[in-house]
C-alpha positions as CSV (number, residue, x, y, z in Angstrom):
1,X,-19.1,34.8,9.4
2,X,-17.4,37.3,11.2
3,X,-13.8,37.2,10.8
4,X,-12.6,40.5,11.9
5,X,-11.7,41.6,8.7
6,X,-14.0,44.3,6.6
7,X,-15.1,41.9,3.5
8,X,-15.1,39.0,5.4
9,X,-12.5,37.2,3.9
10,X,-9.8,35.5,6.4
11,X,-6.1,36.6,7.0
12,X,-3.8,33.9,5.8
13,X,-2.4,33.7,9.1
14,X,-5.8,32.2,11.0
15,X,-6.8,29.2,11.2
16,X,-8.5,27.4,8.8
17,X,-9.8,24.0,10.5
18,X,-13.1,23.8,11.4
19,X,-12.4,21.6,14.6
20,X,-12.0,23.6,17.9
21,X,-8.7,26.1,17.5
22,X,-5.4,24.1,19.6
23,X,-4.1,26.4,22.8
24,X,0.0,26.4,22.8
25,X,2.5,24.6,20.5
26,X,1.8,21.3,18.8
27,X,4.4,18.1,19.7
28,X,7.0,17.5,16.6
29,X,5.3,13.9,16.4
30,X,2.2,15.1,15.1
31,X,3.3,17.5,12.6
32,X,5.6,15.0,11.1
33,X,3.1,12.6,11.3
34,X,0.8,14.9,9.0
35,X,3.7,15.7,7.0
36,X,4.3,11.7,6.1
37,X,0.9,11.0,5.4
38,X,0.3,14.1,3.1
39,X,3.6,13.5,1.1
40,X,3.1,9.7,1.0
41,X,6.6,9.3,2.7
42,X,5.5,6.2,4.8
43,X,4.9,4.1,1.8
44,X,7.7,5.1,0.4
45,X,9.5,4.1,3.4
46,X,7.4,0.9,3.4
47,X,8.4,-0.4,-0.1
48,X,11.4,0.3,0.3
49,X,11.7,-2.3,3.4
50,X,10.2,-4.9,0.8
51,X,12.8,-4.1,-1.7
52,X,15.4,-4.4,1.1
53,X,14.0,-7.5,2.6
54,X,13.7,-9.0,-1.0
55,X,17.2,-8.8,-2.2
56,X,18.7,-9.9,1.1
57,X,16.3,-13.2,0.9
58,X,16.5,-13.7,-2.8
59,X,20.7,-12.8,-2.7
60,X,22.1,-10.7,-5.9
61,X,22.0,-13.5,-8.6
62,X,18.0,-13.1,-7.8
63,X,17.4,-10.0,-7.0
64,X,19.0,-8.4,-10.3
65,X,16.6,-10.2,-12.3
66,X,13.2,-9.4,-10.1
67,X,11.3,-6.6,-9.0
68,X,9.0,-6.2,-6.0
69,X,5.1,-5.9,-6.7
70,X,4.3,-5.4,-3.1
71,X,2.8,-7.1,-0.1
72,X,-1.1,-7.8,-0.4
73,X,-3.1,-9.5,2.0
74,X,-0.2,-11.2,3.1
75,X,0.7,-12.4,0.0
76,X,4.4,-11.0,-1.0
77,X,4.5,-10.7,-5.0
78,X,7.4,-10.6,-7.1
79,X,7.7,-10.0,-11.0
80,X,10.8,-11.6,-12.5
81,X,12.4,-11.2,-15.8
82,X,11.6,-14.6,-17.6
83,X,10.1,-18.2,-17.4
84,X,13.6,-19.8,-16.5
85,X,14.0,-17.4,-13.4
86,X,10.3,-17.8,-12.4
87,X,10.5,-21.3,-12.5
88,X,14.0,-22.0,-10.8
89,X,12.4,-19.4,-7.9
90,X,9.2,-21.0,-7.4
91,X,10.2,-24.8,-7.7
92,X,13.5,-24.5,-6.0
93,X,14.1,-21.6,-3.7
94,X,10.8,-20.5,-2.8
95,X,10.3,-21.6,0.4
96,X,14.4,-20.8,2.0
97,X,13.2,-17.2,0.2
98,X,9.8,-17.4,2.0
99,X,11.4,-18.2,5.5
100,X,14.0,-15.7,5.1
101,X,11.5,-13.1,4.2
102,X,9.2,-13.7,7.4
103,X,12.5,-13.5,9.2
104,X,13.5,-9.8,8.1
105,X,9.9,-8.5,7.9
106,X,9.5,-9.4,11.5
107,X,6.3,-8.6,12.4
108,X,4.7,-8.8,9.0
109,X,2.4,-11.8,8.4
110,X,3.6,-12.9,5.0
111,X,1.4,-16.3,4.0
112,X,2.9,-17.1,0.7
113,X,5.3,-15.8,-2.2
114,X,4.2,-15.6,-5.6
115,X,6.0,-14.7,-9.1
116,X,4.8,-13.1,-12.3
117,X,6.5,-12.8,-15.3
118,X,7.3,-9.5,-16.6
């Protein structure tokens, strides 16, 4: 392992990929696209869309007493403060919440909406 230095060792300055070394500057895309995934900002970004989405849908009265889960297998899950919120939620507003949901996640297959208590 010749690295041009006397013990071997690297200079901090090289390379240290083991894929073939990039000629010329790299695009701004990429880098911040490294820099998202390493610092977990897209899933940041991501709940934080479900948290929008969710208090929009639900409306304030809701959404103060409930706290997104997350999205799973197209599933959207919502914990919610007691048994009377649950209830009123699931039995009476779950499906204008539901509709409204699919319509501000555009894109996102969301199959159903389901509540825990918490």
């Amino acid at each position: 392992m010749a690295t041009g230095q006397p013990n071997g060792r690297q200079r901090s300055w090289e390379s240290r990929s083991t894929g073939p070394a990039k000629e010329g500057p790299e695009r701004l895309a990429e880098i911040l696209s490294r820099l998202f995934t390493a610092r977990g900002w897209g899933r940041r970004q991501d709940r934080l869309r479900l948290d929008e989405a969710w208090a929009a849908a639900a409306g304030p009265e809701f959404a103060r007493h409930t706290r997104v889960i997350g999205l799973r297998r197209g599933v959207f899950e919502v914990e919610v403060a007691n048994a009377v919120v649950r209830q009123e939620l699931a039995h009476f507003h779950k499906r204008r919440v539901l509709d409204a949901l699919r319509t501000k996640l555009a894109g996102v297959t969301i199959g159903d909406l389901k509540f825990r208590s918490g």
